[in-house]
C-alpha positions in Angstrom: -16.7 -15.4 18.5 -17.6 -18.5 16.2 -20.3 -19.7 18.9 -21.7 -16.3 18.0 -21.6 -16.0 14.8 -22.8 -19.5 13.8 -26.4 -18.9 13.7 -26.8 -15.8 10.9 -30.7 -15.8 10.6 -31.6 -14.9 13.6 -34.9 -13.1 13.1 -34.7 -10.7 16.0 -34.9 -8.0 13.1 -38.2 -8.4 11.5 -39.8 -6.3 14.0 -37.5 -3.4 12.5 -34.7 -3.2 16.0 -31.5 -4.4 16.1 -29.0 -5.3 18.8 -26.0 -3.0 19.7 -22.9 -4.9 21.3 -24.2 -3.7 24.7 -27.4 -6.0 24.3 -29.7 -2.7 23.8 -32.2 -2.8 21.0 -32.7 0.2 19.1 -34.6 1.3 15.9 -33.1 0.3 12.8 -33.9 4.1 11.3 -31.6 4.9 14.5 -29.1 7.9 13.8 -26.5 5.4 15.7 -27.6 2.4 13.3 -27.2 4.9 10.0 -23.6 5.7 11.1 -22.9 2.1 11.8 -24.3 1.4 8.1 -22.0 4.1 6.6 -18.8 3.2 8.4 -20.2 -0.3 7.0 -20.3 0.6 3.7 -17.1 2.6 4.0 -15.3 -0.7 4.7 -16.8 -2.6 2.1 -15.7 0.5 -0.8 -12.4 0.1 0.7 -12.6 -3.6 0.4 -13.3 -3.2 -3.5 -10.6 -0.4 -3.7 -8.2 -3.1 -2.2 -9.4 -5.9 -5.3 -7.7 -3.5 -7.7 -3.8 -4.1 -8.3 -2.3 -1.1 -6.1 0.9 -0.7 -4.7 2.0 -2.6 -1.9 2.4 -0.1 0.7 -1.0 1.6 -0.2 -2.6 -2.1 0.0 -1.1 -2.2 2.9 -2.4 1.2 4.6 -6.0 0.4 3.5 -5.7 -3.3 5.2 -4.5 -1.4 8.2 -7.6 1.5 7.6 -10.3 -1.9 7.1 -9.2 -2.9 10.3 -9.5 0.4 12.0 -13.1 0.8 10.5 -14.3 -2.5 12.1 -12.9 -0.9 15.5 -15.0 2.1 14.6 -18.1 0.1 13.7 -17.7 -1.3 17.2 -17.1 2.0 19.1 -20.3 3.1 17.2 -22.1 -0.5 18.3 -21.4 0.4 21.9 -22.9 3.8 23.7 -20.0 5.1 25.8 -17.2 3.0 24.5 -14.0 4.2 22.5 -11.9 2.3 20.3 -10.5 5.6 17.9 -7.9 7.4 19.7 -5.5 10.1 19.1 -2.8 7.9 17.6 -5.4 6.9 14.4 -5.8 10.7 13.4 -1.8 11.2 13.6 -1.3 8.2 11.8 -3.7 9.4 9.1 -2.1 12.5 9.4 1.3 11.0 8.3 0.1 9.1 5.8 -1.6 12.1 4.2 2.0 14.2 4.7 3.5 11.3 2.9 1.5 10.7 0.1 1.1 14.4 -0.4 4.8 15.3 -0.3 5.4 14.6 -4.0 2.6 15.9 -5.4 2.4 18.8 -7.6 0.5 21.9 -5.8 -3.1 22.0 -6.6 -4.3 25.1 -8.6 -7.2 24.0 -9.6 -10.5 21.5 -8.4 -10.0 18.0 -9.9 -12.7 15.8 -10.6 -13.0 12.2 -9.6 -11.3 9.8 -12.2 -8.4 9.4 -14.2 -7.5 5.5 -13.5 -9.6 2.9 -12.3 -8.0 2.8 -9.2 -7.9 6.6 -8.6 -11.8 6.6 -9.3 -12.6 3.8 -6.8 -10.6 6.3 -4.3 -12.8 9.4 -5.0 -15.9 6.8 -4.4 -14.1 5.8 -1.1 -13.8 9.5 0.0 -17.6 10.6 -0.4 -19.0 7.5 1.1 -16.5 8.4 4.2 -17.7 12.0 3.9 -21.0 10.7 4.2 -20.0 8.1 7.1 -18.5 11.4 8.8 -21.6 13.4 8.4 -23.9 10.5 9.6 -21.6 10.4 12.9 -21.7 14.3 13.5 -25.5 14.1 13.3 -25.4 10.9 15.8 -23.2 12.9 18.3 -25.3 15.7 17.9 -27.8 13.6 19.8 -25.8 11.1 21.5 -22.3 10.8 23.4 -19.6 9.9 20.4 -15.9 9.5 21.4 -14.2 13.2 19.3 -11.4 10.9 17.7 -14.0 8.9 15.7 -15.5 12.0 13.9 -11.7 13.5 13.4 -10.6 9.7 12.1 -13.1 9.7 9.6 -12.6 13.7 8.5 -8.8 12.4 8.2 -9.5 9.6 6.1 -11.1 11.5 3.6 -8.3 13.8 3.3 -6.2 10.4 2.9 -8.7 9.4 0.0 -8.0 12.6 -2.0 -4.7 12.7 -1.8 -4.3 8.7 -2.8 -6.4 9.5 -5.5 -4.1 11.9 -6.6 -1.2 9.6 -5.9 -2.4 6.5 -7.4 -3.2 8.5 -10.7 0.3 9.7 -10.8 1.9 6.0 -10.2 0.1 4.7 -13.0 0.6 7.9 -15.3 -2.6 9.5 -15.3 -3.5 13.1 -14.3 -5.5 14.5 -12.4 -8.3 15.5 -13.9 -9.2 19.1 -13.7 -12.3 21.1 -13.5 -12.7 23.6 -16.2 -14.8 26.1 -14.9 -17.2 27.9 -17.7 -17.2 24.8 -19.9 -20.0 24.0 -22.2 -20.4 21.4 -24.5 -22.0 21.2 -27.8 -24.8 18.8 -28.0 -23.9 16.1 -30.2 
């Protein structure tokens, strides 16, 4: 891997392709290439989620869900290979059981924000909403492994609720929607 990635500018680019881990060149306006950008960008959200001070165990879960977004960046980078499996939806699954368990019900829409950290979560969950979308439009075209679409509908479920969760650790809450409200121009 260093061999390879010793030499950054490559220029195989300019011409407006780029190389998928199979050795294929496609199209960089490629529905594959736009959901390997938005799992992309996902990671690097996540990766400035992560800079905030959070606690140790949710640090922990989003090292563990950088990781498992590389994986999925490589799944994406090779047609007809599959790195998501059942076991990263059930873990996402507990996770979201956990985090969720001591959290007041919901009765009404909350809005993103509250703490910093909170905030930076809600950014995290529609950039994997968009990530998701982008792959459900690739595998409308194009084989895509079903545990990488569920993965990232799970993570976003995961990003709400540690939204929520994150606002309650550091006594903020949730911000709710107040439906019908106007406000007065100043």
């Amino acid at each position: 891997m260093a061999n390879r990635l010793s030499k950054i500018v490559t220029r195989t680019g300019d011409g407006g392709t780029t190389g998928l881990g199979d050795g294929s060149r496609v199209s960089k306006e490629s529905a594959r290439i736009a959901a390997i950008g938005d799992v992309d960008e996902l990671n690097s959200a996540v990766g400035v989620l992560r800079a905030e001070t959070l606690p140790p165990d949710v640090d922990a879960l989003l090292a563990a869900v950088q990781h498992d977004l590389f994986d999925l960046g490589g799944e994406l980078s090779i047609p007809g290979y599959a790195a998501m499996t059942d076991a990263h939806v059930e873990r996402l699954e507990a996770w979201v059981e956990h985090y969720n368990a001591d959290l007041p019900p919901l009765k009404d829409f909350i809005l993103p924000g509250g703490s910093r950290a909170a905030a930076l979560t809600h950014v995290c969950r529609t950039v994997c909403r968009r990530a998701e979308r982008a792959v459900v439009h690739l595998a409308a075209g194009e084989p895509v492994g079903d545990s990488a679409r569920r993965y990232l509908n799970r993570l976003s479920d995961l990003c709400f609720v540690l939204a929520r969760a994150l606002n309650r650790a550091g006594g903020h809450p949730d911000v709710l929607w107040q439906k019908g409200r106007s406000v007065a121009a100043p």
